[in-house]
N, C-alpha and C positions, 0 to 999 in steps of 0.2 A: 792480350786476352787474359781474362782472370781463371790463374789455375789453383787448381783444388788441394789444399797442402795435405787433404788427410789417405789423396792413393799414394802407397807408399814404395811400389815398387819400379824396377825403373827397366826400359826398354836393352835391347839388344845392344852393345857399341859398332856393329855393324851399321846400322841406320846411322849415327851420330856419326860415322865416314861420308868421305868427300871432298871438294875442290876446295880448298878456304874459298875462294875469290867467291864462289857461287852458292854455299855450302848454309841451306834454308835453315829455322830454327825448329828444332828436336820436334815433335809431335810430343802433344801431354801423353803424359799416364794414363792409365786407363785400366780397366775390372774387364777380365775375358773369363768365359768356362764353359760348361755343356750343360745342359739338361736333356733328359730323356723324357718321354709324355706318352701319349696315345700310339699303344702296338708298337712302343719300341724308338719309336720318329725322335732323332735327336734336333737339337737346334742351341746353334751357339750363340751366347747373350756378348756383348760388348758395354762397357759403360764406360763415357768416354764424352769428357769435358772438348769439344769442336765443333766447330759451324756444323760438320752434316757427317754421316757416318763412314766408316771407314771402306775398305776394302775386305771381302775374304780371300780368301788364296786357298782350293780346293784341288788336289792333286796338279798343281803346277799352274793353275790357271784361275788369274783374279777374276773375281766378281761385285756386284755391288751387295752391298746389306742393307735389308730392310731396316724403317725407323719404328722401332716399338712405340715408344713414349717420349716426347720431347721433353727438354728440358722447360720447368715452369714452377713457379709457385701453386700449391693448391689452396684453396681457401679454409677457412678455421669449419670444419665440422664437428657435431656430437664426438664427445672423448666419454672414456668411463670419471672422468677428472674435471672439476670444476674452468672455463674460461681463465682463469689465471694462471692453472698451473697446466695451461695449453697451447698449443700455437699452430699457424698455418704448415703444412709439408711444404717441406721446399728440397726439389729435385733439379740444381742447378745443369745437371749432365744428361748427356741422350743417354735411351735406351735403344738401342742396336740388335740386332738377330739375322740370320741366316740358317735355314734349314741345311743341314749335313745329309745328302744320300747315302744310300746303304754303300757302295761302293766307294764312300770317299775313305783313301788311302791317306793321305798327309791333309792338312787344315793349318790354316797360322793367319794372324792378324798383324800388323804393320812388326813381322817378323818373329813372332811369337806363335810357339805351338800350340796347338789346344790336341787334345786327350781327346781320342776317338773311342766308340763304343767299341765292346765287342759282344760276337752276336750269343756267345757262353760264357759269360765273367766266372770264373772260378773261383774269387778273393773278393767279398765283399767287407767293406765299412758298414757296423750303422752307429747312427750317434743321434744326439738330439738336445732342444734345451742347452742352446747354446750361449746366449747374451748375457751380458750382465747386469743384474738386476738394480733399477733406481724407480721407486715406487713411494711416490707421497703415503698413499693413501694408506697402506702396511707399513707407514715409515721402514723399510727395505731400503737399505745403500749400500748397494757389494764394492767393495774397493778394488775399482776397474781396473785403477792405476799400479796393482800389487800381481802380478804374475799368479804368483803363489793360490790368492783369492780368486783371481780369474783367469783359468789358465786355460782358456779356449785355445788359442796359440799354441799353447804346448801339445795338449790334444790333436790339432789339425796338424800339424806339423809331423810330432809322431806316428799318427796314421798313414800320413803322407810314405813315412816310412818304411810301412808295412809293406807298397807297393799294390794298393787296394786297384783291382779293375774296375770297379765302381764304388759308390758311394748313396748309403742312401740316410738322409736325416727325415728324422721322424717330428720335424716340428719344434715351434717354438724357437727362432732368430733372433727377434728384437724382443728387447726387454729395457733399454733405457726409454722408459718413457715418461720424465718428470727431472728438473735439474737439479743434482744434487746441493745439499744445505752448507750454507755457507762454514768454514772453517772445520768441513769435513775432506781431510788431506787425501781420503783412500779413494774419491772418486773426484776430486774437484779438478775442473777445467773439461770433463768430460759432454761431451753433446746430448741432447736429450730430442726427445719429441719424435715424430715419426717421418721425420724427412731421410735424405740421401745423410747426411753427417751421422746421426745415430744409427742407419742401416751399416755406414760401411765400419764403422767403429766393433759393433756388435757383430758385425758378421764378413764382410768381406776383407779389412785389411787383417786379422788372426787367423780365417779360413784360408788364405791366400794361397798355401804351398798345397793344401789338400784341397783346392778348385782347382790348379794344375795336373793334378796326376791324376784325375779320373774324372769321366762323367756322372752326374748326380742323376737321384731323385728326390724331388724336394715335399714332401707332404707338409700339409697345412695346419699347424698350430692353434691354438684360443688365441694366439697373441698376436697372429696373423689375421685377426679376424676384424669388418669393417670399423668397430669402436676403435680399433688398436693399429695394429701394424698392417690391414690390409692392403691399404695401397701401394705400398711399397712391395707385398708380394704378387701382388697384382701385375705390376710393373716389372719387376726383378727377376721370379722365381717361380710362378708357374708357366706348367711349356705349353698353354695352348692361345691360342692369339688372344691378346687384349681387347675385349669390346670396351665400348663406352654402354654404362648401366651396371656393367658388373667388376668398374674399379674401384667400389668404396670412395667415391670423391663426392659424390652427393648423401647424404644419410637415408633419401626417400626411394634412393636404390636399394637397398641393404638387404632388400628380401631375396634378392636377383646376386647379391654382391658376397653377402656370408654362404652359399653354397655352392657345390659341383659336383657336375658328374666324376664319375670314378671312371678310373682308364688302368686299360691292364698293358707292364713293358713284358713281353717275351724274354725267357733270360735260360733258354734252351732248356733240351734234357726234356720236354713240353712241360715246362713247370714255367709260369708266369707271376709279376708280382703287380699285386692290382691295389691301389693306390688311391684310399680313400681319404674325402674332408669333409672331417667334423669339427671347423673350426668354432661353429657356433652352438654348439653342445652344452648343458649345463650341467654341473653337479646334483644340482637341487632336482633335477626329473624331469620330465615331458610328459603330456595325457594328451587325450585327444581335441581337438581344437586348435592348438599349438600351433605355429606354422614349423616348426622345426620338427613338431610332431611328424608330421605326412612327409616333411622333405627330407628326413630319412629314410621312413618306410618307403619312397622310391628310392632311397640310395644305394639301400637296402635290394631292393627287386633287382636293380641295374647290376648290383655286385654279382648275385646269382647267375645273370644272366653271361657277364663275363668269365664269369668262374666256370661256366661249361665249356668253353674254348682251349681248355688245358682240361691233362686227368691232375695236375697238380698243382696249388697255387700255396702262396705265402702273402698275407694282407700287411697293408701296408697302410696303420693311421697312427694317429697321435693320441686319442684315447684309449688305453689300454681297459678293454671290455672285462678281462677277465684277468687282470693284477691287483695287487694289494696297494696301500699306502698303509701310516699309521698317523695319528694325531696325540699330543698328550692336555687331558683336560685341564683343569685348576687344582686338582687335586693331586697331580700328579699323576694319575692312571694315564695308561695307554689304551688308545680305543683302533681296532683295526677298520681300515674302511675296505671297500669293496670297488669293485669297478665302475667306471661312467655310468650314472642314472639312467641319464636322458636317450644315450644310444641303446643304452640297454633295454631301455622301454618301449621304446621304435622296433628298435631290430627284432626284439622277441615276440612281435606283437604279428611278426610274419614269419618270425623260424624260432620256436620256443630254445632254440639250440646256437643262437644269435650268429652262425656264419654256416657258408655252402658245404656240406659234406669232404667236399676235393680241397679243403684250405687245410695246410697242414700246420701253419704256421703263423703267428700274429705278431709282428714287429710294431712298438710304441716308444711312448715316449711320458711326458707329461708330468706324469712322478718322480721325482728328481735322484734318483738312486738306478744303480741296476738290478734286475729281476729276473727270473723265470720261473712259471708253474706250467706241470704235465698233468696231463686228468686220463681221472680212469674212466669217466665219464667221455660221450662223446664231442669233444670240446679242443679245438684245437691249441697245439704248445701257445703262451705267451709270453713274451720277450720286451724286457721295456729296460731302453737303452737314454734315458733322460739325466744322464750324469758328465756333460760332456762341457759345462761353463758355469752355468747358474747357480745361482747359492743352492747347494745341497739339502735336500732335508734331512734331517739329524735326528729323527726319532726311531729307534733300533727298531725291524721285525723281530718275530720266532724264528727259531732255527726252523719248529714245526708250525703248521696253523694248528691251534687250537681246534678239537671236534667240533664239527657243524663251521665252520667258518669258512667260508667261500667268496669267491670273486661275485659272483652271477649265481642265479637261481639255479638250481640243479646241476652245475658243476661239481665235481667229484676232483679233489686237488688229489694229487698220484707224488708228485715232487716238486719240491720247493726251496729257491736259492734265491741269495739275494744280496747286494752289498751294498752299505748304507754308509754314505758320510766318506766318499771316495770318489774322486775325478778320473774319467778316464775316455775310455771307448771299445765297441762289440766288434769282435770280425765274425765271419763265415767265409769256410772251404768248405767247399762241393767234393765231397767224397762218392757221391751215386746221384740216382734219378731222386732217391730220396733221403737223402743221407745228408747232411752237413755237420760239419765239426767246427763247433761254438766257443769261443776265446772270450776272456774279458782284459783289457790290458789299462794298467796305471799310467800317469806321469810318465815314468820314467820306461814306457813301453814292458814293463813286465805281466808276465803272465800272473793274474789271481786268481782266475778259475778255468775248468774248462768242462765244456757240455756237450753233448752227444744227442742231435737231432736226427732217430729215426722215423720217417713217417711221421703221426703227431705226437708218438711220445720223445719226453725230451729230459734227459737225467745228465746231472751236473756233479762233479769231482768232491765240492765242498756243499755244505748248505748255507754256508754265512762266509764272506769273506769277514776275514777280521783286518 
């Protein structure tokens, strides 16, 4: 049977015991971890090069696992990239699952533990923008191959450290999508395209030690989106069942396939974190007509509506509504931008104030640095943790904004922090019902800043890392 050389880790020597005379050959490798989804509902993902799926083992007693997604070629669909610099998905291995009940105490797979929820995580990760960039069309080649330049692996690993009870990434996995140019050393031999080899390069064998020590939540990307890496999240990374129409494998889905409802995890204390996709969002704006238009403005209503189920919530997408980026022109000047158009144009077009009163808190991703802004306005903290792999953007913020400069209309910035041109990752500890205390940690797990989330305002130690 043809095994996958690119899962890298390797099973228990317990199983690889036994009788020589009768002693079967090893079971492959294989990708195990949690996700969390709708009210909390965990479900373990298996990926796993075998005729037919594994076993779980849930408090002492095997069962079988359901098949996600077999293994299959997909065929060549619409890319953002010309037919050459494209090719079919190819997911040679099952996708595997099993729901975890709230009482499961121990869980493990052909002898392997998986990381159970729990029902108050006190220690969260977040992170995000985690792949390595290989992009024709920005001619973009991050040198996959240099730790240094892509140190997802270090990131995961170090988090892993921290001993996070959950985990939550704000978007953006894959980003090899186009093969790097010949006689370029820093990424050559690396996988491209949007199949299983560039998924597990980009994201599961450097995530590896930080898919073991907690359950995740996985929000949805631009990158994840059906042009791009849908299918593979599709198939991988979100936790509600697979339909056929909304895997991005036909393009004439894609109406059906680039959205979703928003789903709120319980994470105690009645504080919830509701966990929105705006993978198909644009910079450029949305009006009315749009289809993206209106499938927000219900993403929108549905948010609302979850958001009265807690007196407290923390939102959970990848565009960050209400952070900064900066761009430098031809001239050299720097221009600051503001946050997402398109959701911004939807969302306010039913809450001038673009999120539910009870959200204290906005966790992103997208802009490739770390951030936070506090308003004196009514506007909740936002937090964009998009520094965790991806080529960094390198254009310095203000220590202050500039008067009149804002994320969003009518936002009133109160405090502003921000680290540019730094790899790393965000924790939170739950210090109250509304309280968390905000770390930002480097490479080498060091602390370079720290924040103070009361309620929604949120004030940070430094205003720039340097």
């Amino acid at each position: 049977m043809w095994m996958l050389p690119i899962l890298k880790r390797t099973l228990p020597a317990v199983l690889l015991a036994g009788c020589a005379a009768t002693n079967p050959p090893p079971p492959p490798d294989f990708t195990s971890y949690v996700v969390l989804g709708e009210y909390g509902a965990a479900v373990a993902r298996v990926l796993i090069d075998a005729p037919s799926c594994p076993e779980i083992v849930l408090n002492q007693r095997p069962q079988p696992m359901t098949l996600r997604a077999p293994a299959e070629t997909i065929a060549l669909r619409s890319t953002p990239f010309a037919a050459a610099d494209s090719k079919p998905a190819e997911f040679p291995l099952l996708t595997c699952e099993a729901a975890l009940p709230v009482r499961t105490t121990s869980a493990s797979v052909l002898g392997r533990s998986l990381p159970l929820p729990k029902a108050e995580p006190q220690r969260i990760v977040v992170l995000g923008d985690t792949g390595c960039r290989l992009q024709k069309s920005s001619n973009s080649y991050q040198a996959c191959n240099d730790s240094a330049q892509y140190p997802f692996a270090t990131v995961a690993a170090q988090a892993a450290a921290w001993k996070p009870e959950l985990v939550i990434h704000v978007g953006d996995y894959h980003y090899r999508e186009n093969a790097c140019p010949e006689g370029n050393p820093g990424c050559a031999g690396s996988p491209w395209g949007y199949g299983w080899d560039a998924w597990d390069d980009d994201f599961f064998a450097p995530g590896a030690k930080l898919l073991d020590a907690a359950p995740w939540i996985m929000a949805r990307g631009n990158h994840e989106n059906c042009l791009r890496g849908g299918q593979g999240y599709w198939r991988f990374l979100d936790p509600r069942p697979l339909l056929k129409g909304r895997d991005c494998n036909v393009a004439a889905d894609d109406d059906a396939g680039n959205y979703s409802d928003p789903y709120a995890v319980p994470i105690g204390q009645a504080t919830q974190l509701l966990v929105l996709d705006t993978a198909n969002t644009t910079w450029k704006g949305l009006k009315p007509g749009d289809t993206g238009y209106a499938k927000y403005q219900d993403l929108y209503r549905k948010l609302e509506a979850l958001a009265q189920r807690a007196p407290r919530n923390l939102g959970v997408l990848h565009h960050p509504l209400l952070g900064m980026g900066a761009d430098r022109k031809a001239d050299g000047s720097i221009v600051l931008l503001p946050g997402d158009a398109g959701v911004q144009a939807s969302f306010s077009s039913v809450n001038p104030l673009l999120f539910p009163a009870n959200l204290q808190a906005v966790l992103s991703g997208h802009v490739h640095l770390w951030q936070q802004a506090s308003f004196s306005s009514a506007h909740p903290s936002q937090f964009i943790a998009g520094f965790a792999g991806t080529s960094e953007d390198i254009v310095p913020l203000p220590d202050k904004l500039p008067p009149g400069v804002t994320p969003a209309p009518g936002a009133v910035v109160e405090h502003f922090s921000s680290w540019v041109d730094g790899f790393g990752f965000m924790t939170m500890e739950r210090q109250g019902p509304d309280q968390w205390a905000i770390e930002v940690h480097d490479l080498q797990g060091k602390i370079r800043n720290r924040c103070q989330l009361d309620g929604r305002r949120s004030v940070c130690e430094v205003a720039q890392v340097k």
